[in-house]
C-alpha positions as CSV (number, residue, x, y, z in Angstrom):
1,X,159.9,117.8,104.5
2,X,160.9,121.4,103.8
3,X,158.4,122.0,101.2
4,X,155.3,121.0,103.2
5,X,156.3,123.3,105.9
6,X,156.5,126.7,103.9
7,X,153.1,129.1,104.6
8,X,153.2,129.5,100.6
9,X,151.4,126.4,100.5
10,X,148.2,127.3,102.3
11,X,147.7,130.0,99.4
12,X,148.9,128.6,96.7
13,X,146.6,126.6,94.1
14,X,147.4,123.2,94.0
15,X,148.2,123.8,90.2
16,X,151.5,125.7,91.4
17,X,152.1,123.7,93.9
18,X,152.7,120.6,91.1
19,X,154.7,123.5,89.2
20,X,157.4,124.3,92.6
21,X,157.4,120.6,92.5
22,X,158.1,119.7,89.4
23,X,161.0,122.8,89.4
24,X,163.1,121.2,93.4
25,X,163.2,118.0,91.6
26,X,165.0,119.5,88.3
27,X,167.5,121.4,89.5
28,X,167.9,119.3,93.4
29,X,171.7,118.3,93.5
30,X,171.2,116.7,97.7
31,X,170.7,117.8,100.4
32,X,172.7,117.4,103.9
33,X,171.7,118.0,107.1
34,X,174.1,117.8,110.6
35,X,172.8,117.6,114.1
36,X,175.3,117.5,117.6
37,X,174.3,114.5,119.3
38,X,175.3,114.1,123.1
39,X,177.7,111.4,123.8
40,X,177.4,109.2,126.6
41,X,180.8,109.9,128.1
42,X,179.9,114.3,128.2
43,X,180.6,116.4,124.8
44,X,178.3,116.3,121.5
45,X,179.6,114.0,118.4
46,X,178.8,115.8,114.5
47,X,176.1,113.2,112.8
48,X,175.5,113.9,109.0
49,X,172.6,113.0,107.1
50,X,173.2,112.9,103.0
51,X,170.3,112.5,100.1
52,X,171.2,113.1,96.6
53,X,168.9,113.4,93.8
54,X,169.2,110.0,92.4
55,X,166.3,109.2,90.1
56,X,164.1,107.9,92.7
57,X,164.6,110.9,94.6
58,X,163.7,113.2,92.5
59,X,160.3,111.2,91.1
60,X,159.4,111.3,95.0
61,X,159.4,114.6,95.1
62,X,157.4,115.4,91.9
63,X,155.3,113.6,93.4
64,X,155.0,115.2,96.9
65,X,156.0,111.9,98.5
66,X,158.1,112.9,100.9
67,X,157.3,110.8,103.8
68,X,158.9,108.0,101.6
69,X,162.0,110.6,101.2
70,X,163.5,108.4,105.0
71,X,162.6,105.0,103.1
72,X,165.0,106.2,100.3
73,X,167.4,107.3,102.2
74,X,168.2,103.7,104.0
75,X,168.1,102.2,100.5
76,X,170.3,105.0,98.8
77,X,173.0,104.2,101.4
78,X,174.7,101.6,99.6
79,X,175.3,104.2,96.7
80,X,174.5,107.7,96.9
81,X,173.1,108.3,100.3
82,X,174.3,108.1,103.7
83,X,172.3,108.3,106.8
């Protein structure tokens, strides 16, 4: 995820890490993310990739779990996310 990947976190105690944390996950509405996929017959297809902040979302990301954030996503998709 996002978070893991900023060069804050290499200098910041972990103590403010939990903090930055704790703040995404309060005030997180979704996020969406669109790629251009080639299709096989020539020309590139729009995919879209939604995750709200449902509940289990957001405790996920308190927690710094966010190679579970894909696992959510699949079983969001019935409600409030679409992969």
């Amino acid at each position: 995820m996002l978070a893991d990947r900023f060069p804050y976190r290499r200098r910041v105690p972990e103590r403010k890490q939990q903090q930055i944390r704790l703040q995404l996950s309060a005030s997180l509405n979704g996020v969406i993310t669109q790629s251009l996929l080639p299709r096989i017959n020539g020309g590139l297809q729009l995919v879209c990739e939604i995750m709200a902040a449902t509940p289990a979302v957001r405790a996920l990301i308190r927690e710094g779990k966010y190679h579970n954030l894909d696992n959510e996503i699949q079983l969001g998709s019935r409600s409030a996310c679409r992969p």
